[in-house]
N, C-alpha and C positions, 0 to 999 in steps of 0.2 A: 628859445631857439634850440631845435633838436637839429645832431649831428653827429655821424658815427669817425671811427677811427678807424683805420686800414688792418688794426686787427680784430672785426667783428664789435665792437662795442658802440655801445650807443649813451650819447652824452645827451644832457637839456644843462643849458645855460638861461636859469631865472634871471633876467635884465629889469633893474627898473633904476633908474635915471643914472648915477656913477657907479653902481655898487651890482656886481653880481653873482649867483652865486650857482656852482657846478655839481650836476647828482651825475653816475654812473647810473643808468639807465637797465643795460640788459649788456649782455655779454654772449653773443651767438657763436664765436670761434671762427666765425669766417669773414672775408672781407665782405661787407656791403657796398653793394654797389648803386644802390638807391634808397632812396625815404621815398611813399608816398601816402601822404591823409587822404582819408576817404573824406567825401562831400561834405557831411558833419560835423567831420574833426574827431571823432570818436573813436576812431581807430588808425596806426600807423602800421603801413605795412615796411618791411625791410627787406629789401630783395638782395639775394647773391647771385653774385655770375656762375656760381654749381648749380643753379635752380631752384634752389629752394627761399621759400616763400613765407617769412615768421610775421606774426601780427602781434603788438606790442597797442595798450589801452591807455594810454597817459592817464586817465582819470582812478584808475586802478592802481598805478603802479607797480605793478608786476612785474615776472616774467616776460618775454617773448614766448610766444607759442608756437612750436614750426604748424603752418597751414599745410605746405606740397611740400613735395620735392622731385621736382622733374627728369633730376639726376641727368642732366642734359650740358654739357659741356658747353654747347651753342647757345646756351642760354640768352637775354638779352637784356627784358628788362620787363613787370607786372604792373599794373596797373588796377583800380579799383574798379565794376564795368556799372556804371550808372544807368537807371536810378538805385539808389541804397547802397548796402555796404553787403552782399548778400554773395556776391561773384568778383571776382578776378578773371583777368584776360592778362597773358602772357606771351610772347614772340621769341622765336628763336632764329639763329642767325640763317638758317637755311629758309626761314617765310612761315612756318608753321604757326599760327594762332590757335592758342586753346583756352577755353574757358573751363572754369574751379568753381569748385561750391566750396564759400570761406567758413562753411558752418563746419565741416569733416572731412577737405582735401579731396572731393572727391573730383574726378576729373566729370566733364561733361559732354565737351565738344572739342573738336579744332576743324579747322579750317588751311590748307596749303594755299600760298599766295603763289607757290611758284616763279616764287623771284628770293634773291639773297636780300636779307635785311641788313640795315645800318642805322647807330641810333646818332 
């Protein structure tokens, strides 16, 4: 069970039947506002409401690594953009959709919906 705490950290709670046991994860200094696995499982992304975008390996242990940062106040909320784990798609509160390259933060595209978003 991964789960972060309102100031940037990210826990996993190993569960197996009464007993379990808690690792500190990563520590990004800001609040997260979302977890999301990519398709595999092989990758978690950590989203902040500042925009910025860290991916964290469960299988590694590591680090967080910051992917973006949108530096976008309206931020909202990323997502993984299937199939693979290769792109992120992101929204912001004013409708902007943008796609990222998860290999080096690079931007790609966006898209205005022309409408306010709500999550």
């Amino acid at each position: 069970l991964y789960f972060s705490a309102q100031e940037g950290i990210l826990i996993f709670y190993h569960i197996k039947e009464l007993q379990y046991e808690m690792k500190i994860c990563a520590d990004i200094s800001q609040p997260i506002s979302s977890l999301v696995f990519s398709p595999d499982y092989t990758s978690l992304l950590l989203v902040t409401d500042q925009g910025t975008v860290y991916s964290y390996k469960p299988a590694h242990s590591g680090e967080a690594v910051k992917l973006l940062d949108t530096s976008s106040s309206c931020f909202l909320a990323a997502d993984f953009l299937t199939p693979g784990n290769n792109y992120c798609v992101s929204v912001t509160i004013s409708g902007e959709v943008q796609v990222w390259s998860l290999e080096d933060g690079t931007f790609l595209s966006k898209l205005n919906l022309g409408i306010e978003v709500h999550v």
